[in-house]
Backbone bond lengths (Angstrom), bond angles and torsions (degrees), N, CA, C in turn:
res aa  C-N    CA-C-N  psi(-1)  N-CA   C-N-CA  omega(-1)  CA-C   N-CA-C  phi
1 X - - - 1.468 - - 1.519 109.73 -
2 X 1.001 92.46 131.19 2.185 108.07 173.66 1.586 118.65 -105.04
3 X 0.668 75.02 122.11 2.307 81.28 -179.50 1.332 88.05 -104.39
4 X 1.030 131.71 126.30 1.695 145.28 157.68 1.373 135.38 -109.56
5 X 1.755 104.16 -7.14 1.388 115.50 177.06 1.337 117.68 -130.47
6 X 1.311 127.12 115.14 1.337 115.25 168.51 1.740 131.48 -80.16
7 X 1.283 115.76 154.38 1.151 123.86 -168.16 1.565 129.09 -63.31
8 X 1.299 142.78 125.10 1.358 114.52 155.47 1.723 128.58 11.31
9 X 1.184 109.63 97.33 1.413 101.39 179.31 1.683 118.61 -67.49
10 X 1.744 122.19 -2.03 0.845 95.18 179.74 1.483 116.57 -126.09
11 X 1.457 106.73 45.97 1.194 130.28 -165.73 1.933 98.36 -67.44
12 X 1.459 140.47 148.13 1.605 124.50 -179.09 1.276 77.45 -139.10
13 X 1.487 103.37 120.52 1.935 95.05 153.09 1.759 110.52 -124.57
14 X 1.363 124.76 108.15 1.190 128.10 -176.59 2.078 108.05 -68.93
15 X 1.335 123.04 111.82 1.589 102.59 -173.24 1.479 108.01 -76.05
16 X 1.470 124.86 140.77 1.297 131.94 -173.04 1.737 95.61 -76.54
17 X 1.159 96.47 160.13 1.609 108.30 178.93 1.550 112.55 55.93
18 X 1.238 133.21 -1.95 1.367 122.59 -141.87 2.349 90.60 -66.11
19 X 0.598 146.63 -130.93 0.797 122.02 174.04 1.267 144.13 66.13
20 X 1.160 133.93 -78.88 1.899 152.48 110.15 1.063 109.55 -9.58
21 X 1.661 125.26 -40.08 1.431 111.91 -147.39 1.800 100.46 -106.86
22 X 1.783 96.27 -25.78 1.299 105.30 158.41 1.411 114.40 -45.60
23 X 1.554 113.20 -85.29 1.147 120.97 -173.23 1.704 111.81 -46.98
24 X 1.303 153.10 -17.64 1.433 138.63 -169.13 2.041 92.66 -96.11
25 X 1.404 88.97 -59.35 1.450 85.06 160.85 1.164 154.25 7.55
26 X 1.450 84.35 -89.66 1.621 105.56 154.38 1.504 108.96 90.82
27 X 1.351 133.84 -6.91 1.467 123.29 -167.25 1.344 126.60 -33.18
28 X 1.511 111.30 138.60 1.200 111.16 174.85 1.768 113.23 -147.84
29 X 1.054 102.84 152.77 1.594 111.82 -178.55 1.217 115.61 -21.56
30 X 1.624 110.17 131.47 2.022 106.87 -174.44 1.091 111.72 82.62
31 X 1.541 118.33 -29.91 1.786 95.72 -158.53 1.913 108.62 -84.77
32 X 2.028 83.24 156.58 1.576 76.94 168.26 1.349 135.16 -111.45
33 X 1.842 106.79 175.02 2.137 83.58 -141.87 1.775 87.67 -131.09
34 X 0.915 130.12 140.22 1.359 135.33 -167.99 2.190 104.54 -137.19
35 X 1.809 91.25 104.53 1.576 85.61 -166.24 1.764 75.46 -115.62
36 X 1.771 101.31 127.06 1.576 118.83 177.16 1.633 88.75 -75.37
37 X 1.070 155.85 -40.30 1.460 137.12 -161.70 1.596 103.00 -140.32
38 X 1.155 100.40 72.57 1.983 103.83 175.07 1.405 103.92 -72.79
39 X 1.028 118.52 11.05 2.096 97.93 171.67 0.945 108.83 7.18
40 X 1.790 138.76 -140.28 1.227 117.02 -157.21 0.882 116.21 -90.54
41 X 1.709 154.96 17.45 1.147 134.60 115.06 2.131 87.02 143.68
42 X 1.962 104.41 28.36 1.098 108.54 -171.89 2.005 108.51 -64.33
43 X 1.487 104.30 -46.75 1.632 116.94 -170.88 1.529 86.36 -73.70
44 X 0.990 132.78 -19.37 1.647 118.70 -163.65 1.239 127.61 -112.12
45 X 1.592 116.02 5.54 1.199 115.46 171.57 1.395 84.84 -115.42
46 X 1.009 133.00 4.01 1.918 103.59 170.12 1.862 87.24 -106.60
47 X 0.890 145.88 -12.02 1.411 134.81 171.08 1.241 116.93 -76.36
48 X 1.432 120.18 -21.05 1.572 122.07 -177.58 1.473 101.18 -95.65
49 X 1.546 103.17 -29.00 1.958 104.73 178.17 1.725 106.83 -53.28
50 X 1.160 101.85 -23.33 2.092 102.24 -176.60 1.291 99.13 -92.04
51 X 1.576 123.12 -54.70 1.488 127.73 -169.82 1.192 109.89 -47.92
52 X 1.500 107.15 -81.24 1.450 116.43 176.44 1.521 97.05 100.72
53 X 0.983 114.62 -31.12 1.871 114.28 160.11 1.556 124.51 -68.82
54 X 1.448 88.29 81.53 1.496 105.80 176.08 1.383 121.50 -79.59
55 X 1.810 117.32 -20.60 1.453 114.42 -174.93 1.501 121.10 -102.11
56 X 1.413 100.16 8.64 1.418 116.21 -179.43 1.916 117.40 -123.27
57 X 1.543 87.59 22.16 1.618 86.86 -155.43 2.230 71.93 -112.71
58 X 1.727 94.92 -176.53 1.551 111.73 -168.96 1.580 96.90 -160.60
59 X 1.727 102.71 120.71 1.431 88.16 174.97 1.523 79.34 -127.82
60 X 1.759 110.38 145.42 1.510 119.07 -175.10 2.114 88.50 -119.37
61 X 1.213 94.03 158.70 1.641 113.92 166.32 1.939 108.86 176.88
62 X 1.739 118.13 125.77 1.107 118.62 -158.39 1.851 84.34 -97.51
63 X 1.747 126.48 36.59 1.333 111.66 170.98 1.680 96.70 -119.05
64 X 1.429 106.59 134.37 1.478 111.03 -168.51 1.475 98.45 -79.63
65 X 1.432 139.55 -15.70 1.547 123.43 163.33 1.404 118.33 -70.16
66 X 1.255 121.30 -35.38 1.618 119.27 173.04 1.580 117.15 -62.90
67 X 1.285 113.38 -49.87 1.656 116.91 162.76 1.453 96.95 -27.80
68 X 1.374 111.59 -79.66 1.797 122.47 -147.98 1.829 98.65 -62.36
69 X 1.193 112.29 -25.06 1.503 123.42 164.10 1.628 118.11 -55.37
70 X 1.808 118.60 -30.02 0.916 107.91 -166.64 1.412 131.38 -112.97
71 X 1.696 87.39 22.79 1.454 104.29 -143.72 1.532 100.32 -82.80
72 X 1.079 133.48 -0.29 1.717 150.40 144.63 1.246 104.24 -9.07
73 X 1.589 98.09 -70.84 1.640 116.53 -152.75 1.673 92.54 -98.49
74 X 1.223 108.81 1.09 1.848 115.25 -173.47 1.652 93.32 -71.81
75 X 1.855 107.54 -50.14 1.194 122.48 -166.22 1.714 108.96 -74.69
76 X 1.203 109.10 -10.90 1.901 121.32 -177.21 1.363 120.87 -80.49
77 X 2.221 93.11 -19.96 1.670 93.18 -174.93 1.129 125.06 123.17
78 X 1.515 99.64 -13.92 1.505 122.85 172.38 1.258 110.38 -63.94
79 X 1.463 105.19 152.57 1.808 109.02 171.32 1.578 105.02 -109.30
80 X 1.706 104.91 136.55 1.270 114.33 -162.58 1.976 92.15 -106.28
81 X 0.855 118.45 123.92 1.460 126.36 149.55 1.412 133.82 -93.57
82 X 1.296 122.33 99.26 1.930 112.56 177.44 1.061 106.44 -118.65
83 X 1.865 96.95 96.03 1.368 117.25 167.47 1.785 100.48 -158.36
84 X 1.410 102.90 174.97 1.930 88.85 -178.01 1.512 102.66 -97.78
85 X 1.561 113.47 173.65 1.411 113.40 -150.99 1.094 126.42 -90.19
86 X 1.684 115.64 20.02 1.136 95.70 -175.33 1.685 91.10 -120.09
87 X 1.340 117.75 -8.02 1.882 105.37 145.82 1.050 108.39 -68.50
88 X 1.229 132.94 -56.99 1.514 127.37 -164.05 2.007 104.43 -41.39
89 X 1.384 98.96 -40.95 2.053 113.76 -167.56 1.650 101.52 -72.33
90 X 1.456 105.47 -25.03 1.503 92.11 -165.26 1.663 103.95 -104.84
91 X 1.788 119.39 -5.99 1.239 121.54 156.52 1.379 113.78 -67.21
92 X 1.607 120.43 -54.52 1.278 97.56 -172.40 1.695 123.83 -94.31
93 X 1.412 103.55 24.53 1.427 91.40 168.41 1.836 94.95 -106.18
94 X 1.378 122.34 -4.79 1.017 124.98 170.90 1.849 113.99 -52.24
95 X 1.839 92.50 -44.81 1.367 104.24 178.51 1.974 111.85 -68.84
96 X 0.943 107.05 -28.14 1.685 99.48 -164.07 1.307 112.22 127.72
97 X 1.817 115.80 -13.76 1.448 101.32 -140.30 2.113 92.36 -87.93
98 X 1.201 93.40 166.12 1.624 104.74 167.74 1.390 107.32 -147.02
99 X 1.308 111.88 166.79 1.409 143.16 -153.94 1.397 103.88 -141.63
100 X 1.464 104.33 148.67 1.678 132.50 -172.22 1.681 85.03 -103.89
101 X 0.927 141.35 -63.75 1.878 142.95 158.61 1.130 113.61 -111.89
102 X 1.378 87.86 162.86 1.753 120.47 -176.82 1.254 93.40 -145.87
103 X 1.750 105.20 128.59 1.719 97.44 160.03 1.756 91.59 -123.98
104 X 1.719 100.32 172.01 1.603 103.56 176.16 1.188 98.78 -126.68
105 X 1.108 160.58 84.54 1.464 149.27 -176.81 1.632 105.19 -67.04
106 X 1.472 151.61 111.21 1.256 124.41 179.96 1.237 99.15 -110.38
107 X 1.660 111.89 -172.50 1.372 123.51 -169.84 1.219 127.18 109.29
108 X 1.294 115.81 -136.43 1.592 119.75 177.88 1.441 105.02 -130.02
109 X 1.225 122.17 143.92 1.391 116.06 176.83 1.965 114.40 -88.92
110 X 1.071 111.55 -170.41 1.542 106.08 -178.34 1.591 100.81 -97.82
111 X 1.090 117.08 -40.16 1.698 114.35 165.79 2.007 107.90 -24.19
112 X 1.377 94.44 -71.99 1.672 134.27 -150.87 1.663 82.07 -71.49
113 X 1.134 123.18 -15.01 1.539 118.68 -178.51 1.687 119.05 -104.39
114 X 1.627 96.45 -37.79 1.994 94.27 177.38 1.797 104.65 -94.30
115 X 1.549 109.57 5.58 1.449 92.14 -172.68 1.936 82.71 -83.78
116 X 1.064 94.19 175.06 1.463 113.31 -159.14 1.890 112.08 -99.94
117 X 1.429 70.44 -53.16 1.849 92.61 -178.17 1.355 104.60 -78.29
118 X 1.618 140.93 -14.79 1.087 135.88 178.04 1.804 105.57 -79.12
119 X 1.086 125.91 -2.55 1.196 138.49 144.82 1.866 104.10 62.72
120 X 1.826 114.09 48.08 0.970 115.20 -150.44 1.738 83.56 -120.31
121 X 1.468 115.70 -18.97 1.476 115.37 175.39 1.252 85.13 -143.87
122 X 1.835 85.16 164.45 1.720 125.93 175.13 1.277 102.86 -96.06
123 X 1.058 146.43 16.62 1.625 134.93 -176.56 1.529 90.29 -70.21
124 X 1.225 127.27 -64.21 1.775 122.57 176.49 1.385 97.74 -95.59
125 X 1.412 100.58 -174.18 1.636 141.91 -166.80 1.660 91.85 -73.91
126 X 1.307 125.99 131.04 1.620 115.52 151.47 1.195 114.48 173.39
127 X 1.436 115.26 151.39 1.197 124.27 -170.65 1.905 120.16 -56.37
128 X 1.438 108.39 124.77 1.847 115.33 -174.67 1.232 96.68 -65.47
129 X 1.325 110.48 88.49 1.737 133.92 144.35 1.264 128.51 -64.09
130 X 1.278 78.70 -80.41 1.880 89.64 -164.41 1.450 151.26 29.13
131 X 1.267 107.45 36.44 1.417 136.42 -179.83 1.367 103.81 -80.76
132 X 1.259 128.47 139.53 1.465 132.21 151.22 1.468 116.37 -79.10
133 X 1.258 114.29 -37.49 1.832 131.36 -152.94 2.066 74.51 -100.00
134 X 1.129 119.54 129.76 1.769 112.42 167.01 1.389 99.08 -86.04
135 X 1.532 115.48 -25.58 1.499 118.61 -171.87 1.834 100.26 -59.03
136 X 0.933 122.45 -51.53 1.906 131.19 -167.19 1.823 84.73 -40.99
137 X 1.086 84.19 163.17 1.789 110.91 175.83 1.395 104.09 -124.42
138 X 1.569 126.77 -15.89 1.356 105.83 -173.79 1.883 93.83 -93.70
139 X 1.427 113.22 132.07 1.427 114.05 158.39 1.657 119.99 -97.01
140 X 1.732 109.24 -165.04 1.192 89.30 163.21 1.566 103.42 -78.17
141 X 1.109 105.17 -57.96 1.689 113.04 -162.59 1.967 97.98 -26.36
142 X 1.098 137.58 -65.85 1.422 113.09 145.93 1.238 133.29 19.69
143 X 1.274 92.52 -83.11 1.797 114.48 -159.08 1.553 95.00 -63.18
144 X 1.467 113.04 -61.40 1.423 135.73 -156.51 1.634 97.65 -56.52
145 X 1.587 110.97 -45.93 1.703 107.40 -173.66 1.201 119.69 -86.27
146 X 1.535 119.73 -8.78 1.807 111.88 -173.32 1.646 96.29 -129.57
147 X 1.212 131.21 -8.79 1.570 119.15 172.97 1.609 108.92 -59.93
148 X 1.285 121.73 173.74 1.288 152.80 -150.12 1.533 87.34 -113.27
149 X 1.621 120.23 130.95 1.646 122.76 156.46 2.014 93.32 -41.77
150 X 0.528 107.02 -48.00 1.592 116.67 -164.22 1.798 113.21 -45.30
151 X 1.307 102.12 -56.58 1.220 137.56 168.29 1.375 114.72 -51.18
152 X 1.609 100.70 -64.66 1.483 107.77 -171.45 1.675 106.36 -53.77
153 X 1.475 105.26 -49.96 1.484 118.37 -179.37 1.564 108.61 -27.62
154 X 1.572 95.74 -74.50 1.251 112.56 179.52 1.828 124.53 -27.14
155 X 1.153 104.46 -72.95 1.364 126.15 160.67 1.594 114.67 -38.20
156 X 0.864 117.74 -61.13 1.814 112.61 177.24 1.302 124.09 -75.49
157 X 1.234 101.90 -17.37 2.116 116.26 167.79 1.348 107.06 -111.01
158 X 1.278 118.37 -0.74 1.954 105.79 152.14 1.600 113.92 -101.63
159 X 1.510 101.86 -41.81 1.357 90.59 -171.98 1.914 120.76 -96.26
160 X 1.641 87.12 -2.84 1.435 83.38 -174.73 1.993 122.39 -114.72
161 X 2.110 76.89 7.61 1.509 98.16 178.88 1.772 114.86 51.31
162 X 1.319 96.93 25.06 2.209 106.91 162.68 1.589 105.04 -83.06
163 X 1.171 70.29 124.88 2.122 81.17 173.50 1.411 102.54 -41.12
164 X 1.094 102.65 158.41 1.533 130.30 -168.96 1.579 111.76 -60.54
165 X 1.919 104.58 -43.64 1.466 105.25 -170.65 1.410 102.77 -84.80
166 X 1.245 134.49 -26.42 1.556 142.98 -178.50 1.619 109.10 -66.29
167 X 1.766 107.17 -40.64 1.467 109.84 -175.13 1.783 93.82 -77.65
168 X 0.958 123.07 -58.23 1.896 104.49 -165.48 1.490 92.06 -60.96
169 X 1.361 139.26 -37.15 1.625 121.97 -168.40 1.903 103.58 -59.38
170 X 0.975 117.86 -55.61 1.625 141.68 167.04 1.956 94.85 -17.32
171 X 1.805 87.33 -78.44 1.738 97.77 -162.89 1.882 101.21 -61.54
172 X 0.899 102.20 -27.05 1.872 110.19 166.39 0.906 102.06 -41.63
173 X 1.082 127.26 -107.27 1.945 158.39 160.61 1.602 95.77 16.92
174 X 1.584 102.77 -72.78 1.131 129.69 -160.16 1.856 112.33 -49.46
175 X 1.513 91.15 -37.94 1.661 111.02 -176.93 1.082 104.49 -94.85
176 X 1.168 134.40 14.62 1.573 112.85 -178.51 1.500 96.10 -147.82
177 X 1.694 112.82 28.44 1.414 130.22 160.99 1.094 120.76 -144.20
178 X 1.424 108.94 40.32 1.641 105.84 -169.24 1.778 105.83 -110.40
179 X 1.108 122.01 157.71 0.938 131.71 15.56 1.656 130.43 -83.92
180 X 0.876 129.22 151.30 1.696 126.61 -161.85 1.871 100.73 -135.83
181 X 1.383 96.68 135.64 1.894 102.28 -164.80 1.365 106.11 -116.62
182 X 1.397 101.84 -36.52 1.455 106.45 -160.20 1.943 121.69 -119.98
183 X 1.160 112.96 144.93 1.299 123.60 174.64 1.862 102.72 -29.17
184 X 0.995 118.96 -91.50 1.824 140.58 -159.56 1.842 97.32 -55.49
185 X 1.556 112.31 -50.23 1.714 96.81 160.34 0.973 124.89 -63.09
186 X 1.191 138.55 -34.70 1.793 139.39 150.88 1.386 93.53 -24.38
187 X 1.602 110.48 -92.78 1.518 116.22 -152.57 1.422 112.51 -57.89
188 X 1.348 119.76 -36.73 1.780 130.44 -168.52 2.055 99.27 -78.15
189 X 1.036 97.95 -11.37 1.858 96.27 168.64 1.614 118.06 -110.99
190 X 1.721 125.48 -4.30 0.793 135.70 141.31 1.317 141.72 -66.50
191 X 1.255 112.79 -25.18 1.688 133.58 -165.46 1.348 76.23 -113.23
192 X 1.600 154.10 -35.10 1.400 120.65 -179.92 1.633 121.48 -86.45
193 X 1.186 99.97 -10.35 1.536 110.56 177.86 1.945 107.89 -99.66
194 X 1.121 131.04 -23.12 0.852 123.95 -171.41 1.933 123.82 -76.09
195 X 1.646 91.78 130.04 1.298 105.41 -168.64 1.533 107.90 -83.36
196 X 1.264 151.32 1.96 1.201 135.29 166.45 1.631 130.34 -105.84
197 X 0.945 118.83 148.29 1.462 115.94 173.55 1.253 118.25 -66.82
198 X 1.825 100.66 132.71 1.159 118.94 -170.61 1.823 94.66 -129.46
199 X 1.825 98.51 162.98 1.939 90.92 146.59 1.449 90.92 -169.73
200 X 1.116 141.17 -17.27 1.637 119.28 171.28 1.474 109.13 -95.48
201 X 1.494 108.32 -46.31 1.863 119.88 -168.85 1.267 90.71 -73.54
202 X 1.696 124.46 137.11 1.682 110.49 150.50 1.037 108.69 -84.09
203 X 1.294 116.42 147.57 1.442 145.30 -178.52 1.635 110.94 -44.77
204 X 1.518 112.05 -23.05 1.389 102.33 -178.75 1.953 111.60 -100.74
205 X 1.113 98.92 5.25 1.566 100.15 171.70 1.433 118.59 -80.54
206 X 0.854 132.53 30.03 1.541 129.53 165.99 1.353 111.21 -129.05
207 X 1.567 116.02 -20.68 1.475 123.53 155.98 1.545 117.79 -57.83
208 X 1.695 94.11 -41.23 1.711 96.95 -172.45 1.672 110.82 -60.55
209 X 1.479 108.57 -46.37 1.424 127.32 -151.40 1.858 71.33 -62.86
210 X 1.224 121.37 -60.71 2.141 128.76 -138.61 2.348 80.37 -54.60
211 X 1.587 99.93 -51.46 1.109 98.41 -151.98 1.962 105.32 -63.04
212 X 1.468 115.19 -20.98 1.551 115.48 -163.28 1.992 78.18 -71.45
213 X 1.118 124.81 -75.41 0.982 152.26 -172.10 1.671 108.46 -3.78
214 X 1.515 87.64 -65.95 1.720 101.11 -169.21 1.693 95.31 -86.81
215 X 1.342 129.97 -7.16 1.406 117.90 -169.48 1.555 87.80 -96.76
216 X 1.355 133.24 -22.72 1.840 132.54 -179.55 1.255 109.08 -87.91
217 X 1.937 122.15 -28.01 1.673 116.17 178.08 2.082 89.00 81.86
218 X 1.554 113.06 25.93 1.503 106.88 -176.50 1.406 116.12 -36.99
219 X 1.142 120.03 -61.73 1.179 164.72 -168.64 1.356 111.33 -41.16
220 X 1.468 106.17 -78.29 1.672 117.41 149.23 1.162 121.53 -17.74
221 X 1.308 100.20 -73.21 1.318 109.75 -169.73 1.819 128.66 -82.08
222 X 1.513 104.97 10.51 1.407 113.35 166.44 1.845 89.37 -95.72
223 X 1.160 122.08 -72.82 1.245 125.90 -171.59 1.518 102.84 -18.48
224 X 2.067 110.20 -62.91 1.457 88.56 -174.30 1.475 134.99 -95.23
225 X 1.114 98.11 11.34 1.618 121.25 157.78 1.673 104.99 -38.96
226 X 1.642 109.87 -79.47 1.423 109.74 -127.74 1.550 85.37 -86.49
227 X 1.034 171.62 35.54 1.247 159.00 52.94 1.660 125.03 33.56
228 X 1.114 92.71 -76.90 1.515 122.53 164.22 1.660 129.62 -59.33
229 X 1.436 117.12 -15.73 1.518 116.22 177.07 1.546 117.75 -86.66
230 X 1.764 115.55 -10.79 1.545 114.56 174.13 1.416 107.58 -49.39
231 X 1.684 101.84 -70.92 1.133 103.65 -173.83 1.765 133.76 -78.09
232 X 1.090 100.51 40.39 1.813 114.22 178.87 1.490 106.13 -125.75
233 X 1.153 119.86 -2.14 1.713 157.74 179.82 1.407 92.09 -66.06
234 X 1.343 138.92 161.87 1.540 160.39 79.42 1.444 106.68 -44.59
235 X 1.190 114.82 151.58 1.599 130.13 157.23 1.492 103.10 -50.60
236 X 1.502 115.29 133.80 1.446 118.67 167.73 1.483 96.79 76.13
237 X 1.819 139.52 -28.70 1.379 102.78 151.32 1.145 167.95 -78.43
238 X 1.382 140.39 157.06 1.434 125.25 -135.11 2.453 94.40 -122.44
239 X 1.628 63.47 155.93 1.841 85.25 -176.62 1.077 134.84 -94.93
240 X 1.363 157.88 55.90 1.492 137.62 -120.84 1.627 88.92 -124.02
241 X 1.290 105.47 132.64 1.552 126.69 171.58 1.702 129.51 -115.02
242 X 0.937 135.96 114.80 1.198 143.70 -159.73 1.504 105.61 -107.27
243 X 1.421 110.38 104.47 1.609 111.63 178.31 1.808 109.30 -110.88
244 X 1.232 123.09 161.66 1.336 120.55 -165.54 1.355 95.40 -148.22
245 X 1.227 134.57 -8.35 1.480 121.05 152.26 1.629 119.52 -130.71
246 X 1.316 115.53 -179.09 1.762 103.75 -166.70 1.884 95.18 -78.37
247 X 0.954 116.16 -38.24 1.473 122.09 -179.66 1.723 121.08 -34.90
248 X 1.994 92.21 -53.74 1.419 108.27 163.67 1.584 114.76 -58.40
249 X 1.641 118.03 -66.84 1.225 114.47 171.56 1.516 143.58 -33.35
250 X 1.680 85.83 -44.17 1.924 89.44 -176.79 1.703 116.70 -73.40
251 X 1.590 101.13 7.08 2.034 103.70 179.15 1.154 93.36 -113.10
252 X 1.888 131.24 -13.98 1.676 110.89 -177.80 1.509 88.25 -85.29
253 X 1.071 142.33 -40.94 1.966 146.87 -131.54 1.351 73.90 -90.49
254 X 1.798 137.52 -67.36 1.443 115.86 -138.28 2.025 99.67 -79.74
255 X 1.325 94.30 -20.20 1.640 85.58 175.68 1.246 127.76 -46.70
256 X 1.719 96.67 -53.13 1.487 138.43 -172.65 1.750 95.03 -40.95
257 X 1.721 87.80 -77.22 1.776 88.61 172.72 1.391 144.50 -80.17
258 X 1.363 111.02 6.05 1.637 104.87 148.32 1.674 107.38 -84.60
259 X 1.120 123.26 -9.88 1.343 103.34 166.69 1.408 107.59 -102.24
260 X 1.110 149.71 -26.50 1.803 128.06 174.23 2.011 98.61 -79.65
261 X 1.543 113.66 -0.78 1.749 87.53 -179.44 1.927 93.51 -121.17
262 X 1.769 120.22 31.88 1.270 109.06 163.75 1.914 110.30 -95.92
263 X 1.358 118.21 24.42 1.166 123.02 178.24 1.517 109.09 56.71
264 X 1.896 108.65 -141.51 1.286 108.51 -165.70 1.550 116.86 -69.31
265 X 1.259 112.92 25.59 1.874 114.08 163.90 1.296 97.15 -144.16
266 X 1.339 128.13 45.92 1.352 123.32 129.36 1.792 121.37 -58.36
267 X 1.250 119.30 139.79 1.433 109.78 -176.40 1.868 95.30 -105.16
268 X 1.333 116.20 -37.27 1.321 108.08 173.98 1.533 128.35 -104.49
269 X 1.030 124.96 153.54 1.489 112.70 171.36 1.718 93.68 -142.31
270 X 1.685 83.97 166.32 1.933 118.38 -167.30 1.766 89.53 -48.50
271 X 1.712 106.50 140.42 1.111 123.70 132.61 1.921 120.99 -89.69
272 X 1.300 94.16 -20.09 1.599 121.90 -146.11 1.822 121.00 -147.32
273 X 2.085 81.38 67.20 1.527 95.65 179.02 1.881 122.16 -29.62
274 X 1.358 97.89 -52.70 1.370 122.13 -177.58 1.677 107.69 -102.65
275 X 1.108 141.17 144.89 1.523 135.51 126.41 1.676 120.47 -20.27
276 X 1.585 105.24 117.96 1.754 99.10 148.93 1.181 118.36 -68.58
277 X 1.196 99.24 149.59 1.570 101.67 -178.01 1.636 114.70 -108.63
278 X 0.980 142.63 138.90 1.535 159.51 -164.35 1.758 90.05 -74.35
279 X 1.784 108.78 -65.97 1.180 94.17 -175.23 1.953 128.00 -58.42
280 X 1.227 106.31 -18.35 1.317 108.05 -173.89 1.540 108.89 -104.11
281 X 1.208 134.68 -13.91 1.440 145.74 -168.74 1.176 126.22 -114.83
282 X 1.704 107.62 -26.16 1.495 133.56 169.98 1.690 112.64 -126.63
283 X 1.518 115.00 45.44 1.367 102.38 174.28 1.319 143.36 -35.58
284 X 2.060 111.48 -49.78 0.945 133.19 -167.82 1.456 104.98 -80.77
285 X 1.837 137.75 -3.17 1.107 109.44 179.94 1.823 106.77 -122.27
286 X 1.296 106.86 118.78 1.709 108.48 -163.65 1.132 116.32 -36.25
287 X 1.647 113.48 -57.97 1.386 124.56 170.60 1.403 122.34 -29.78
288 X 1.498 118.48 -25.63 1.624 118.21 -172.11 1.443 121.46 -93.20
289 X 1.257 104.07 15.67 1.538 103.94 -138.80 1.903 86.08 -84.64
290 X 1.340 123.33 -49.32 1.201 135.54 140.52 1.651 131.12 -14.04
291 X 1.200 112.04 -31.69 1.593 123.56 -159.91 1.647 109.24 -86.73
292 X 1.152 95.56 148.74 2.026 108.49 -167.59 1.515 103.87 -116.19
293 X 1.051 156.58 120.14 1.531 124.78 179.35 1.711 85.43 -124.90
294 X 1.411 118.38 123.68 1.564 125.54 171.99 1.502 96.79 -109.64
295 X 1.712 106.62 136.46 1.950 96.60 163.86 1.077 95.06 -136.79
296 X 1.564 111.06 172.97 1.672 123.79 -164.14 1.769 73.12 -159.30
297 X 1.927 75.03 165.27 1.697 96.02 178.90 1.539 91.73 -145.70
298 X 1.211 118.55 141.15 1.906 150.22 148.45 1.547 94.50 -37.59
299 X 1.286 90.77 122.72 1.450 110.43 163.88 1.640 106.27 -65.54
């Protein structure tokens, strides 16, 4: 693999939890460390700073700026994967390989959030992207111009958890003003049509979250993730998952507990009776305030 372009130099990504995730973690000398979404490589350059096993380690992310971000540790020996994680999980257990950790960080990163053109927020003007993979062809702007009121509904009251009568008023609006290009007309025709009371959240952020969601297949692809991380495990290694909405959470927690309540063929059990919490563990970084981090370890 060749990296030939470097990134925005002024890309900042602060890692949520890093901290917590250290300590459950646990790294230690030699071991190997397998991060399914290293974005810019915040949990993974202080995990390889202990390891030091750079040629046995795998950091995957399906966003082509985080790759070119990581190419540091690309040059250290590391193996770079750009693809999303649950090819990346089912290649290398295809190979044999296993891991002492795995972390999943999900969500959106802070890069993928102030770039503009990645069209993942309305704070500025920008084109409805929202792709993680740049390779995909489906965007939102897509979704937003050829879905069904029906559809749209659907999508913003499953994935963005808006009441039912707010999500068909939304996919209304939405259809009977389209065509629609940009981030801020999204949100500035949502916040003028919208029937419920709001005053900190704007009214169009739960559309945004439904629309990143169904335009990435999130969902999917946590479901068929956590299946797949026993066996990418060593004995005694541990799992740490980072969720940022209840949607994400309620597929890591019920995994979690059909495997610590199938008794003596459980393969994992609790590091992490409860969730850390971002807001209580990561005060100082806004982004966390949202964040769940559950870990388990291989029998």
């Amino acid at each position: 693999m060749s990296i030939n372009e470097h990134p925005p130099q002024n890309l900042i990504h602060v890692p949520v939890l890093l901290e917590s995730t250290l300590e459950l973690l646990n790294p230690k000398k030699g071991e190997k460390y397998l991060d399914l979404t290293a974005g810019y490589g915040g949990h993974a350059n202080r995990i390889l700073a202990v390891t030091g096993n750079f040629a046995e380690s795998v950091l995957v992310d399906r966003d082509e700026n985080a790759i070119k971000c990581l190419e540091s540790l690309f040059n250290r020996g590391v193996r770079l994967l750009h693809t999303d994680f649950v090819t990346a999980a089912r290649q290398l257990t295809d190979e044999g390989r296993k891991f002492d950790m795995i972390l999943v960080d999900l969500g959106v990163s802070s890069p993928q959030l102030d770039q503009t053109e990645r069209g993942f927020s309305f704070t500025n003007s920008g084109p409805l992207d929202m792709r993680m993979d740049q390779r995909q062809v489906r965007t939102a702007e897509m979704l937003v111009n050829t879905a069904s009121a029906e559809e749209l509904a659907r999508i913003i009251s499953q994935y963005g958890e808006e009441p039912t009568g707010f999500s068909r008023t939304i996919a209304k609006v939405i259809v009977a003003n389209r065509p629609l290009f940009k981030t801020n007309e999204l949100a500035d025709l949502i916040k003028q049509n919208y029937r419920g009371k709001w005053k900190k959240i704007h009214p169009a952020t739960r559309t945004f979250q439904a629309l990143r969601i169904a335009v990435n297949d999130e969902l999917r692809q946590i479901e068929d993730l956590m299946p797949l991380l026993p066996d990418l495990l060593e004995p005694g290694g541990r799992v740490g998952i980072i969720s940022f909405h209840s949607l994400e959470d309620r597929i890591v927690k019920r995994f979690f507990k059909e495997q610590f309540d199938s008794g003596y063929e459980a393969v994992l059990t609790p590091l992490t009776k409860k969730p850390i919490l971002g807001s209580i563990y990561d005060v100082h970084n806004p982004r966390a305030r949202s964040s769940k981090l559950r870990v388990a370890v291989k029998k």
